[in-house]
N, C-alpha and C positions, 0 to 999 in steps of 0.2 A: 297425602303428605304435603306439610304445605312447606314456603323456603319462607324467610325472612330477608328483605333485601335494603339494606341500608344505604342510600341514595346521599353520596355526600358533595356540597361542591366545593368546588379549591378553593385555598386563601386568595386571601387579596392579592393584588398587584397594582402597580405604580399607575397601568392602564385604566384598574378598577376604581382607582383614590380619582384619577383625571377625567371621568368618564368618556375615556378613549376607547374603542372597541378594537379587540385585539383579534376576532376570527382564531384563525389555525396558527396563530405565530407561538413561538415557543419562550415565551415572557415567562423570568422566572417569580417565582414568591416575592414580596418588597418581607422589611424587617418584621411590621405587620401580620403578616400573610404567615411567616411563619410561626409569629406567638400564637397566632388563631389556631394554626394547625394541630402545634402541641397542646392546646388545651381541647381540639378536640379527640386528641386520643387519649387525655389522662379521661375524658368523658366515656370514653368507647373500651378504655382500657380492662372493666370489667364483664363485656359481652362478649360470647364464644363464639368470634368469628370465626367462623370453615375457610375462607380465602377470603384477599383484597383486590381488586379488580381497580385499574384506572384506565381513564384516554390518553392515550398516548403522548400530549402535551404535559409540558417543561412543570408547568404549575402544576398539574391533577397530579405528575408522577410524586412532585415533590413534597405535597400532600399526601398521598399515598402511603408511601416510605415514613412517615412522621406515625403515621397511625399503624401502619403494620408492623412497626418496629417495636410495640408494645406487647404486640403477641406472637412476636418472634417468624412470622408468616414471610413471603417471598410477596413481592408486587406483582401480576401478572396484565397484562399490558391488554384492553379489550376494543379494538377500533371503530365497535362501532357507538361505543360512549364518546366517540371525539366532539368536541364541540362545532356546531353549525359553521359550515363556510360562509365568512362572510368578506373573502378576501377583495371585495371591491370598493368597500366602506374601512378596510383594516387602517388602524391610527388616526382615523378620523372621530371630532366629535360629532354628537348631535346635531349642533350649528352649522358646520361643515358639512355634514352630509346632506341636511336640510335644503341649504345654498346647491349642491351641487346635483342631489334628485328630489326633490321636490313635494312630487305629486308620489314618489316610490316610498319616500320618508313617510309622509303622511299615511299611507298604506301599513307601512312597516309597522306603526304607532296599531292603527287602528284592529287591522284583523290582517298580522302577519301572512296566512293561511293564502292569504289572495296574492300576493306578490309574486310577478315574473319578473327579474331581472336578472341577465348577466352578470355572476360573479357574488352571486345569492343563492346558498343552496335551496333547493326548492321543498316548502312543507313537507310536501308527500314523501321525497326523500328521506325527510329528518325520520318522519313516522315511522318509515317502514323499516328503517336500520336499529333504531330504536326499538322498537317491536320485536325484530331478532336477536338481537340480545340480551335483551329480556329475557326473553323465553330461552334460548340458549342458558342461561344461568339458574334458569329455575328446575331446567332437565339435567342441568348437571350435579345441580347440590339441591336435591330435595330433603327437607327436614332440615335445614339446616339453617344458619344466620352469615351472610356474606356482606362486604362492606363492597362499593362502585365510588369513585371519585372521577367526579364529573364536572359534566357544566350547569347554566343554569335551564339552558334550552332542555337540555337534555332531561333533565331532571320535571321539567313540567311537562314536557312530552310525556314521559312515561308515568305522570298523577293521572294526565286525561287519558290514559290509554288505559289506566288500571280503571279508571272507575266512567268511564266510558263516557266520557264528557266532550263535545263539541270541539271542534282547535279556536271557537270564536271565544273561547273564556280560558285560551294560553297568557291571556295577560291578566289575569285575575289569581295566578299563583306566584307566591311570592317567594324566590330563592336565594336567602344572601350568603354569602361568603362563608364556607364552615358548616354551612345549615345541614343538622339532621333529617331527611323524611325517611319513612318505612315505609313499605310497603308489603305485606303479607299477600304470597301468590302460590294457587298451588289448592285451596281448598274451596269448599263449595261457592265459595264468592271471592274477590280482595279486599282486601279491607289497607285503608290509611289509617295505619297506627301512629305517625308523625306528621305532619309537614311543618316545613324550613326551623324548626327546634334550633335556637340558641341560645338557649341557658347555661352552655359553657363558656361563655365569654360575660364575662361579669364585666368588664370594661368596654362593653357593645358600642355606647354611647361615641366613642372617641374611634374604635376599630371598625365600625361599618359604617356606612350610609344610613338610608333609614330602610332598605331592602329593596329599591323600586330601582330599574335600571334606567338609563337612557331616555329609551321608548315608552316606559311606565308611567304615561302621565293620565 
């Protein structure tokens, strides 16, 4: 039996529009972030979701609630979908952080996976929480289709972890704002049925970026 698990990540935010990295803060939706949201549950609004799962941050919840609200479901809060700590870099840009680590920035860019630094959660960590709830959700609602409102970390962690891909090609998936991926788990292989899907937002052009964060150069 296999689950179907629909990997979504929050609206924008004021941080997302500035490419200010926000880590763990509890930044809410900008005006944006919530048109994004609603369109993607009138997009979702005809799939039978079994539950909606978020990270416990202000944006994921608030995105959550926008699309559970269409099929009547309750938000159940999942910690280990929280987005990567990255509370040493929080509010900072690129530039800034550039100036202020340097040789860790340039790391960060290249092949995240390597990085040690203080107030950076560590890859192996992201994987391994990631990992368990994954599989926690796939043991809970087998046969079924569940929606996760997440981050973007989060949400490529869990493509290379389904389809069993190196962490040196986390920067080679591309996650925006709203994006649909699937992921089908549970039967003789996974299969990606989606990645980052936004064809609910018919006004992309003005509401996203072009999908690349920060460090995506």
């Amino acid at each position: 039996m296999s689950c179907r698990l629909y990997l979504l990540r929050h609206g924008v935010t004021e941080s997302n529009r500035n490419g200010r990295y926000m880590g763990r803060s509890h930044e809410p939706l900008s005006g944006d972030g919530r048109w994004q949201a609603r369109q993607l549950a009138l997009r979702l609004a005809q799939v039978d979701l079994s539950a909606v799962y978020s990270s416990p941050l202000r944006r994921a919840q608030e995105t959550a609630e926008i699309v559970a609200g269409s099929h009547r479901l309750p938000v159940e809060t999942e910690p280990g979908f929280i987005e990567l700590d990255l509370s040493r870099w929080a509010g900072l840009s690129a530039a800034e952080i550039e100036a202020k680590d340097p040789e860790a920035w340039h790391t960060w860019c290249d092949d995240p996976s390597r990085l040690a630094l203080a107030g950076i959660e560590p890859f192996a960590d992201l994987a391994s929480r990631v990992k368990g709830a994954v599989e926690g959700l796939r043991r809970r609602h087998p046969n079924h289709s569940i929606a996760v409102v997440t981050h973007d970390g989060v949400v490529r962690m869990a493509v290379l972890q389904a389809m069993e891909l190196a962490l040196t090609h986390y920067r080679s998936i591309p996650v925006d704002n709203t994006s649909i991926t699937i992921l089908e788990l549970g039967g003789v292989r996974p299969y990606l049925r989606a990645l980052n899907d936004i064809g609910h937002l018919t006004d992309s052009a003005s509401a996203l970026g072009s999908g690349r964060g920060p460090a995506d150069r």
